[in-house]
C-alpha positions as CSV (number, residue, x, y, z in Angstrom):
1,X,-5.3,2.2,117.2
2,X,-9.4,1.9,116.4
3,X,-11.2,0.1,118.9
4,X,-11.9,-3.3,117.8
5,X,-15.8,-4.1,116.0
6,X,-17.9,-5.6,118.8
7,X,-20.7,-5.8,116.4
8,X,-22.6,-8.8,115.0
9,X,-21.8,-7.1,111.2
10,X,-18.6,-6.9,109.6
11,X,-17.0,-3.7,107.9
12,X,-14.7,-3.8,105.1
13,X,-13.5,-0.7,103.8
14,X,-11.0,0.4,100.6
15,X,-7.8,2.9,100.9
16,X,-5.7,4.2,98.4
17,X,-4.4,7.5,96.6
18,X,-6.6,8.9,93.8
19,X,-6.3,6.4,90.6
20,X,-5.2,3.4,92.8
21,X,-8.5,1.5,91.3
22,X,-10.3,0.8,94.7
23,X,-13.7,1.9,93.0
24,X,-13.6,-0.3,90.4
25,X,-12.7,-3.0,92.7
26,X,-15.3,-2.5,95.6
27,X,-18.0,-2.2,93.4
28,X,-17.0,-5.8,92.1
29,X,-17.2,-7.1,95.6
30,X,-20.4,-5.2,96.7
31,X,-22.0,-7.3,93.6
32,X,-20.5,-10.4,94.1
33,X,-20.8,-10.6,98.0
34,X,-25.0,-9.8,96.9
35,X,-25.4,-12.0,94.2
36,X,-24.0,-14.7,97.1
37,X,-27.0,-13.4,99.2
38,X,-25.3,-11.3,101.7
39,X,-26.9,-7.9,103.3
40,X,-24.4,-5.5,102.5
41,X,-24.6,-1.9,102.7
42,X,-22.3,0.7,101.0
43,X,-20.9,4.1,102.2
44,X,-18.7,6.4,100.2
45,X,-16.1,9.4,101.3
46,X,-18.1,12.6,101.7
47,X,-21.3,11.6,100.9
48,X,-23.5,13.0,104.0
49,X,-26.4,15.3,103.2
50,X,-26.1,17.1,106.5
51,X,-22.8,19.3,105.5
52,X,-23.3,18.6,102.0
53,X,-24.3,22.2,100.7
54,X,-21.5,23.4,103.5
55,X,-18.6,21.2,101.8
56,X,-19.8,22.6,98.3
57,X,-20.2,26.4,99.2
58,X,-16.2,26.3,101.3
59,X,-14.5,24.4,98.1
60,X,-16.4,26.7,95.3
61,X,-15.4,29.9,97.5
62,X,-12.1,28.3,98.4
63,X,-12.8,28.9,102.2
64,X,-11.0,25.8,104.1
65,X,-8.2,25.9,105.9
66,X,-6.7,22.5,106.7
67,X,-7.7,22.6,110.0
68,X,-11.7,23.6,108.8
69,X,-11.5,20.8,106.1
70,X,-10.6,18.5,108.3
71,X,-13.1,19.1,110.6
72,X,-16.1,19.3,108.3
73,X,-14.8,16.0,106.4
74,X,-15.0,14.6,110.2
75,X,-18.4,15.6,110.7
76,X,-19.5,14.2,107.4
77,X,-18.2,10.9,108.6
78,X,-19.4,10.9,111.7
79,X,-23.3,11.5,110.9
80,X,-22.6,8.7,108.3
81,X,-21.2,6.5,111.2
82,X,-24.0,7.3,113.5
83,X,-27.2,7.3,111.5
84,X,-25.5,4.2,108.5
85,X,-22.5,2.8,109.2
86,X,-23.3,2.1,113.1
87,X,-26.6,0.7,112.9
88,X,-26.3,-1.7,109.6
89,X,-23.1,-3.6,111.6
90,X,-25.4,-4.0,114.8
91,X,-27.7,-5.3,112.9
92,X,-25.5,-7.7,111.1
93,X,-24.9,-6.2,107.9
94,X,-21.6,-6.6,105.7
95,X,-20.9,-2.5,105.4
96,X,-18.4,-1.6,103.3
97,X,-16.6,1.7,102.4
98,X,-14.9,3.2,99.8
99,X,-12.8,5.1,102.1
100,X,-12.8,5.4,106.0
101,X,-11.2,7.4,108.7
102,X,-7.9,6.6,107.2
103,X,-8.3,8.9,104.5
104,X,-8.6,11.9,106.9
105,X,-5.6,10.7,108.4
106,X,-3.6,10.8,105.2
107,X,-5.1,13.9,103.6
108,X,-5.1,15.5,106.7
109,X,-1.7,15.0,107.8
110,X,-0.4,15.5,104.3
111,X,-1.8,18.9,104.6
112,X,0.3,19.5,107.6
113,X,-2.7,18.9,110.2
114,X,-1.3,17.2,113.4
115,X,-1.5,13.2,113.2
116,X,-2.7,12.5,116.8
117,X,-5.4,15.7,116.8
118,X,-6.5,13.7,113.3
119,X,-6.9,10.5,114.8
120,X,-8.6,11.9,118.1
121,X,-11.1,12.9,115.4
122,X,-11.7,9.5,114.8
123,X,-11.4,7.7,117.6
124,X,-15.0,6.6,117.9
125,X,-14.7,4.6,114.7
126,X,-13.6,0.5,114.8
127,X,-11.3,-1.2,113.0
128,X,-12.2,-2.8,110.1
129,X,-12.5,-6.0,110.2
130,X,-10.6,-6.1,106.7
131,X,-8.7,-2.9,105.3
132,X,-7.8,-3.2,101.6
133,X,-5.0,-0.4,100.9
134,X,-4.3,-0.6,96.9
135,X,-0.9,0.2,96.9
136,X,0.2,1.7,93.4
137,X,3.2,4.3,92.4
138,X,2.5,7.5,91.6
139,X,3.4,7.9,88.3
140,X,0.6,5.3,87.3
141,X,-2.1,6.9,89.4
142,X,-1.7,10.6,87.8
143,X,-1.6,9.0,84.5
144,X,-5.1,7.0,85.5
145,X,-6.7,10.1,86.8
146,X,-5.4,12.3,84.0
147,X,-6.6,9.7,81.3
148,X,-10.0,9.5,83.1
149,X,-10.9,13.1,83.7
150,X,-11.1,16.4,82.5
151,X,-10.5,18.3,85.4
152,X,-8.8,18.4,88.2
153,X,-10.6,20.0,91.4
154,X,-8.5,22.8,93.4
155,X,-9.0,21.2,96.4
156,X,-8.0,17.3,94.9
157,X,-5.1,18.9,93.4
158,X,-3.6,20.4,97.0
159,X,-4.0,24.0,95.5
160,X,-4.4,25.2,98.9
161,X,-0.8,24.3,100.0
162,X,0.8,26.5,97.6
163,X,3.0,23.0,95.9
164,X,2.4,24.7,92.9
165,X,1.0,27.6,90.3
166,X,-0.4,24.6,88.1
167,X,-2.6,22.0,89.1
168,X,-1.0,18.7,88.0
169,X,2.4,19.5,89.2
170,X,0.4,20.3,92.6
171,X,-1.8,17.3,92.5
172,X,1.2,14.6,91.9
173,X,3.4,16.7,94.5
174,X,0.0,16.2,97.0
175,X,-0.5,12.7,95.7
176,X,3.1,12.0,96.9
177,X,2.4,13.2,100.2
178,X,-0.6,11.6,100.7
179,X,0.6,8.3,99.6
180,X,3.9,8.8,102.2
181,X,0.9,8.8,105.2
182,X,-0.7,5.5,103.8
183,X,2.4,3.2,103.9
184,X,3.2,4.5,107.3
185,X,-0.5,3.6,108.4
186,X,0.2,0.4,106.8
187,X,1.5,-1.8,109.8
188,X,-0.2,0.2,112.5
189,X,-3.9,-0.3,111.5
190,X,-3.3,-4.0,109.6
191,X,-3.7,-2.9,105.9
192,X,-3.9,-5.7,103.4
193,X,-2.1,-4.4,101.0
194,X,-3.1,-5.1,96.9
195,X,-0.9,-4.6,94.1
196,X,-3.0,-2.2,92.4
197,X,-0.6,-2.5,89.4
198,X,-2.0,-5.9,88.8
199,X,-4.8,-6.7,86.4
200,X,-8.6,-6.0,87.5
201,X,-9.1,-9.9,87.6
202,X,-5.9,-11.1,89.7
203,X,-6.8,-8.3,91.7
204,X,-10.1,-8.8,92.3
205,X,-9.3,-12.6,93.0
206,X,-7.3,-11.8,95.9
207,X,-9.2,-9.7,97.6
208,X,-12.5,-12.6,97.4
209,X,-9.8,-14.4,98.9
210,X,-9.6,-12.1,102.0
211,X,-12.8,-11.5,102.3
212,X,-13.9,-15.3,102.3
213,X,-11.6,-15.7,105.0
214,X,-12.9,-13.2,106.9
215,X,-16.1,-14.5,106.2
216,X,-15.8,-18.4,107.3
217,X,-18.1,-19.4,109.5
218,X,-20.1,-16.2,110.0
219,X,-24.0,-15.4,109.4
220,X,-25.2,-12.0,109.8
221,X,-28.2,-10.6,108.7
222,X,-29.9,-13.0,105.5
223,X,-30.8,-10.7,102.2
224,X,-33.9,-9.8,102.4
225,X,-34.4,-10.5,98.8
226,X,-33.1,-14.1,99.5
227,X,-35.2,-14.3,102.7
228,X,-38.4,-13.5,100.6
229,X,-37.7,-15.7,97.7
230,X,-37.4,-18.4,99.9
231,X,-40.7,-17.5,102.1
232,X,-42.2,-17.3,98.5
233,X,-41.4,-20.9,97.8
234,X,-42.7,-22.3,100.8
235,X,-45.6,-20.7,100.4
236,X,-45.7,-22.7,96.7
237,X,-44.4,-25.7,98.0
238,X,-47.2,-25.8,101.0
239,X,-50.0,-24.9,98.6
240,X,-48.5,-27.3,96.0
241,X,-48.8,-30.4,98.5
242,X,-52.7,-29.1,99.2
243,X,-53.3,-29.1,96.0
């Protein structure tokens, strides 16, 4: 298990397989959790500029091993967590993530890497204080993906494990796997799992649900954009009584 958060902030982070909809749906809650007045802060899968150009030349030149891409997607999370992720929850920030160490443990593992050297990799991270997994069959999330792209990345598809010549058969055979390591992490790191099947709306009402509960009776760290609007109206309420 993840050490527990012993910050003032509060993390909430998104899992699923590729086309299990957890974009569409924590982009709904970063707006609506702002438009409330909420600092929140977003961080998304292997997004840090320090290996970025690494990451990019190993997948164009098809260099990783799954032991290599493990540890480079590692380090990508870990400079995230150490200059972003770490500082905006002790400073009281709502930080959520589309995806969090829980990725590398399913990717990882589904690519044969050993599940305890994986989350050893990890282990400096905290538990979220709320997980979403979006929990969806596989035959809906290859149809999503296939009906929203044109292409299918080598390393997305599991090329590198040899599941097959063609990359669709390879990605749903990889999808498969990867999906088998997220419902086994389901119980041990307290998922909350969403029908991802549902609509967008019910969906997204649940999870406001959650996250209000998780919510009640906590501060954190006021918008700054709130914070000023009301130091503005003071200021035009005080120089409206002098007037």
């Amino acid at each position: 298990m993840l050490k527990p958060n012993p910050t003032k902030g509060k993390l909430i982070i998104v899992e699923g397989i590729d086309g299990s909809g957890k974009s569409t749906q924590i982009d709904l809650i970063y707006k609506w959790l702002v438009g409330k007045g909420k600092s929140v802060y977003f961080s998304e899968w292997n997004s840090s500029p320090l290996v970025k150009s690494t990451t990019r030349l190993g997948k164009k030149q098809r260099l990783f091993t799954p032991t290599t891409f493990s540890l480079i997607q590692a380090t990508d999370f870990a400079n995230r967590w150490e200059n972003n992720l770490l500082p905006m929850l002790k400073a009281g920030v709502i930080v959520i993530a589309d995806r969090y160490a829980f990725t590398g443990f399913a990717r990882d593992v589904a690519r044969g890497v050993d599940p305890h050297w994986v989350r050893n990799l990890y282990s400096f991270a905290y538990q979220p204080d709320l997980a979403l997994y979006f929990q969806v069959d596989i035959d809906t999330a290859v149809d999503r993906i296939l009906a929203s792209r044109a292409k299918i990345k080598y390393y997305e598809a599991g090329m590198d494990l040899g599941l097959s010549d063609k990359k669709i058969p390879s990605f749903r055979l990889f999808q498969s796997k990867v999906l088998e390591e997220y419902e086994k992490m389901a119980d041990e790191f307290n998922f909350k799992i969403i029908d991802a099947n549902q609509p967008v709306e019910k969906q997204q009402k649940e999870i406001r649900g959650l996250v209000n509960s998780m919510l009640r009776g906590w501060e954190g760290l006021p918008s700054p954009t709130l914070s000023a609007r009301r130091y503005t109206k003071k200021l035009r309420d005080a120089t409206a009584e002098k007037e």
